[in-house]
C-alpha positions as CSV (number, residue, x, y, z in Angstrom):
1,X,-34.6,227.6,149.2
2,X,-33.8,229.1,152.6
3,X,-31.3,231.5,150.8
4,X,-33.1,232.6,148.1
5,X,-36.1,233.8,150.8
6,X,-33.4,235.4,152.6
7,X,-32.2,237.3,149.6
8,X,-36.1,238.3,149.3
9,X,-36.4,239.4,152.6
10,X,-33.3,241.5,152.0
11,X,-35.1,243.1,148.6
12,X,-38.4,244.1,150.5
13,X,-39.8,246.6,152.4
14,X,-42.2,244.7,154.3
15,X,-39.3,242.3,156.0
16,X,-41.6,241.5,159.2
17,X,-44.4,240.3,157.0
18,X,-41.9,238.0,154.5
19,X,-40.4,236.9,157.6
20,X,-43.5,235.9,159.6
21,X,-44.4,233.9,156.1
22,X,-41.1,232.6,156.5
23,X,-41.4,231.0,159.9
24,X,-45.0,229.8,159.1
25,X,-43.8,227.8,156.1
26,X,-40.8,226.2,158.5
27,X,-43.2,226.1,161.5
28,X,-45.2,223.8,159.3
29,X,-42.6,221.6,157.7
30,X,-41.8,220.8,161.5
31,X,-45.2,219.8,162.2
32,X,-46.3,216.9,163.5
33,X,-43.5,214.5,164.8
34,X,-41.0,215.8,162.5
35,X,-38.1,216.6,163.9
36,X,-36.1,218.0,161.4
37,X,-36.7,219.8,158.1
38,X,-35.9,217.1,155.8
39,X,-36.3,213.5,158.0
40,X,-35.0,212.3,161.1
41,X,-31.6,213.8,161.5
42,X,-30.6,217.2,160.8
43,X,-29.2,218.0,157.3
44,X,-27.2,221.0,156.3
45,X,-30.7,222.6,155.6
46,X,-31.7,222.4,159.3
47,X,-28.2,224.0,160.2
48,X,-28.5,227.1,157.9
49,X,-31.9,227.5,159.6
50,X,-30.9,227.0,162.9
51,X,-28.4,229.5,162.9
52,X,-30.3,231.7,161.7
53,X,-32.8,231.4,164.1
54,X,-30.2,231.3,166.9
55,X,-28.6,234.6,165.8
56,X,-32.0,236.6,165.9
57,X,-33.1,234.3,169.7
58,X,-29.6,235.0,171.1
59,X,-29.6,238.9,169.8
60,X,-32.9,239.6,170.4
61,X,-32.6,243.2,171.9
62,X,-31.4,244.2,168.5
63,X,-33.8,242.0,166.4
64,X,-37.1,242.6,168.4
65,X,-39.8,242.7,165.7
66,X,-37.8,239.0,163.8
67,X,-37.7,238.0,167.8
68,X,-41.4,238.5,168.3
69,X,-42.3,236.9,165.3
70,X,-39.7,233.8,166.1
71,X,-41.9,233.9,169.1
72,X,-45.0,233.3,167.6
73,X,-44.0,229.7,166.4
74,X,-43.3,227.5,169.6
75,X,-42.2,224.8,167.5
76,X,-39.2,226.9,165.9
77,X,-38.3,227.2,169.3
78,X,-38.1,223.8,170.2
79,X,-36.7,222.8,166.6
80,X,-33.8,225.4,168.5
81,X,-33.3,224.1,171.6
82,X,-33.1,220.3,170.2
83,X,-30.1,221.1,168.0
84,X,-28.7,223.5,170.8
85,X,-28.9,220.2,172.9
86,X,-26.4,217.8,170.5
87,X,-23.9,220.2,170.7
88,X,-21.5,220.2,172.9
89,X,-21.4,222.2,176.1
């Protein structure tokens, strides 16, 4: 799933509006208690978006507009920081 939108995103003109519908439709499979895309542990799904996510948080200066729209979804953020915290240091 999270591929094929990506190849989308990479088809399109309008990249910060596909994207921004992007992050609502994770944002909203994370609502809630969920903790993870698909149950209560991460899955390879969670991983794919995660990095993902990561790559445009940790690079933001050269992804400001995919940044600001990361932004706009605290819970993406969070979904972040929980998997940054199982790995190791």
């Amino acid at each position: 799933m999270f591929v094929v939108l990506f190849q989308k995103l990479s088809d399109t003109k309008n990249i910060d509006t596909d994207f921004e519908n992007l992050c609502s439709d994770i944002s909203g499979r994370l609502s809630g208690d969920k903790k993870y895309i698909l149950g209560d542990h991460p899955s390879e799904l969670d991983t794919l978006i995660y990095g993902h996510i990561k790559a445009i948080y940790k690079y933001r200066d050269n992804y400001k507009n995919l940044y600001g729209i990361i932004e706009k979804f605290p819970n993406l953020i969070t979904f972040m920081s929980r998997i940054d915290d199982m790995l190791p240091k």
